[in-house]
N, C-alpha and C positions, 0 to 999 in steps of 0.2 A: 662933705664927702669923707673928713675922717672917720667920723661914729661909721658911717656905714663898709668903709676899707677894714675898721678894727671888726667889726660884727662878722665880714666875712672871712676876714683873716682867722678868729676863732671857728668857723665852721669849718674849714678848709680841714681842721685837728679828727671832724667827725664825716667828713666825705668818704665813698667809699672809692673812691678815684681817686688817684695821686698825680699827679702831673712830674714831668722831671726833662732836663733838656734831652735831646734826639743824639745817639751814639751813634760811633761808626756799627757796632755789633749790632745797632736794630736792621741792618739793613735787610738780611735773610726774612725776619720777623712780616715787616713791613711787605717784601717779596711773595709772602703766602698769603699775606689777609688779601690783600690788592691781585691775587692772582683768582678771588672769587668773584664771579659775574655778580652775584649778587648784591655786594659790596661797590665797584666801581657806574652799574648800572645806575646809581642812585648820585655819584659824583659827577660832574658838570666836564672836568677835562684829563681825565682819568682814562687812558684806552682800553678797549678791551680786543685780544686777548691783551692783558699787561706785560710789559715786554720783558724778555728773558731779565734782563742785568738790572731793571727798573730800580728796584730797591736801593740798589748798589748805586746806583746815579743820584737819585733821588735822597740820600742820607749822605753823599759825597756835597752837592751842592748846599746842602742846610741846616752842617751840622753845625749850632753857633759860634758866630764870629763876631769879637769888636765892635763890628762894623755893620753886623745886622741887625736893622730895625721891623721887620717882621716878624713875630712870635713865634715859632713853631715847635710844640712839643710832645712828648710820647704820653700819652696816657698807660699808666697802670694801674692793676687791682689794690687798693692800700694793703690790704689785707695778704697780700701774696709774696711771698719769700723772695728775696735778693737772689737771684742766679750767676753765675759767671758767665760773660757774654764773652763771644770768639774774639772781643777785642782785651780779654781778662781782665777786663773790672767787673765787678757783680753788681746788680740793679735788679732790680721788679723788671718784670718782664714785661714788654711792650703789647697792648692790647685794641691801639688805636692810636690817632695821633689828633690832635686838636693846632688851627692853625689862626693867627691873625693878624691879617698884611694890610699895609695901608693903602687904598683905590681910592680913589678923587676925591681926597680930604675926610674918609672915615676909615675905620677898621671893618676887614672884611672879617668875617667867621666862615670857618670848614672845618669839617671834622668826620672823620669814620670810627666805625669798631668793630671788631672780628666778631662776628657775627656767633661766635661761641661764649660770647659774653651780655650778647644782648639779653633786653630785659631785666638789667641786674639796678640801672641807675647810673652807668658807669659813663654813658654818652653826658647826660642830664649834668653830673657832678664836675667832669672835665671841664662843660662848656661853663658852669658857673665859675670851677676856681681861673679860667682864662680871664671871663668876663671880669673879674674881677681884680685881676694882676694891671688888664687895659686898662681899666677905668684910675687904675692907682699910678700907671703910668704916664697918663694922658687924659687927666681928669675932664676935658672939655671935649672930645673924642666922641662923637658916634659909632656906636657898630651896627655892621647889618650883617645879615645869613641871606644865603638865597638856598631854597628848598624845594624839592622837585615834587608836584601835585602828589604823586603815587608813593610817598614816604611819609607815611602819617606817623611814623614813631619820629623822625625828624621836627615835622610839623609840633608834635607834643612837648618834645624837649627846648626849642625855643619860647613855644608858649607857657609855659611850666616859671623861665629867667626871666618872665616881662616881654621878650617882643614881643613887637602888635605886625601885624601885617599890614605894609602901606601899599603893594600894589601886585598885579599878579600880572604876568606875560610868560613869552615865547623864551626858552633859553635853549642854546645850542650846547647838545649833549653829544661827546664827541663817541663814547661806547655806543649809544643810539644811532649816532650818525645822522640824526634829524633836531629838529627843535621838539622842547617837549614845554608840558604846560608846567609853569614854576610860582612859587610867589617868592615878593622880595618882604624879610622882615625887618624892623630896627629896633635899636635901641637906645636912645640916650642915658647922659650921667645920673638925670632927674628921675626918672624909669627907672634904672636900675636900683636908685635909694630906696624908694618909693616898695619896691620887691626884695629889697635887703628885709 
């Protein structure tokens, strides 16, 4: 597992994503991307419409602590200027958020991006430099993603890091307000090497 933690540790220098922990300033950021149907349509418990203050709740609850062991961080463009955020430290500006929480003895994966980025590689790069921080943290660790039938750029970006699809069912989509057709994908430590 190290040759392939160092392998991806030098790529991370040529991603065009940058990963970085979640500020109180992304709240606003977060408040507009998640304030588009077309963005939340495609996440599993995500409301729609997104509710006024969401952002503000949602970066109050996860912003890192000590004491958190689920990952959750802001994805930006590498390439994009440091800004001053309302909370006056400057950072790359948030473009999406990559998340990975422990559920029944694996890591889960979730991720959005503002849809004015897509196409660039920038969902594809976050999920690898994630995939790859979990796997260093918790070498023995499965991850899975769950991806909704009707998001084939989803679909492509897990298949791109190695998951395989192990089963397809009903998932409850709270903007749809019905179940929708989904698959579950994974990945283990061995998989991952194997795609290093």
């Amino acid at each position: 597992m190290t040759s392939a933690a160092t392998e991806n540790d030098a790529r991370a220098r040529t991603e065009p994503a940058a990963l970085r922990p979640l500020r109180l300033g992304d709240a606003a950021r977060i408040q507009e991307i998640l304030s588009q149907k077309r963005v939340t349509e495609m996440l599993a418990v995500v409301p729609w419409p997104y509710p006024k203050e969401g952002g503000e709740d949602f970066v109050r609850q996860h912003v890192p602590t000590s004491k958190s062991y689920a990952l959750i961080l802001a994805i930006t463009d590498a390439d994009a200027a440091p800004e001053v955020h309302s909370d006056g430290e400057a950072a790359r500006p948030l473009v999406g958020l990559v998340s990975l929480r422990p559920t029944d003895g694996v890591l889960r994966l979730g991720y959005y991006v503002d849809p004015s980025a897509w196409g660039r590689g920038l969902a594809t790069s976050a999920c690898r430099l994630a995939v790859s921080e979990a796997f260093r943290r918790h070498p023995a660790t499965t991850v899975e993603a769950g991806v909704f039938e009707d998001n084939p750029g989803s679909i492509r970006v897990l298949e791109k890091l190695g998951f395989r699809q192990v089963e397809g069912k009903l998932e409850e989509c709270v903007e749809k307000a019905r179940p929708v057709a989904s698959r579950l994908y994974r990945l283990t430590p061995d998989e991952w090497v194997r795609a290093a």
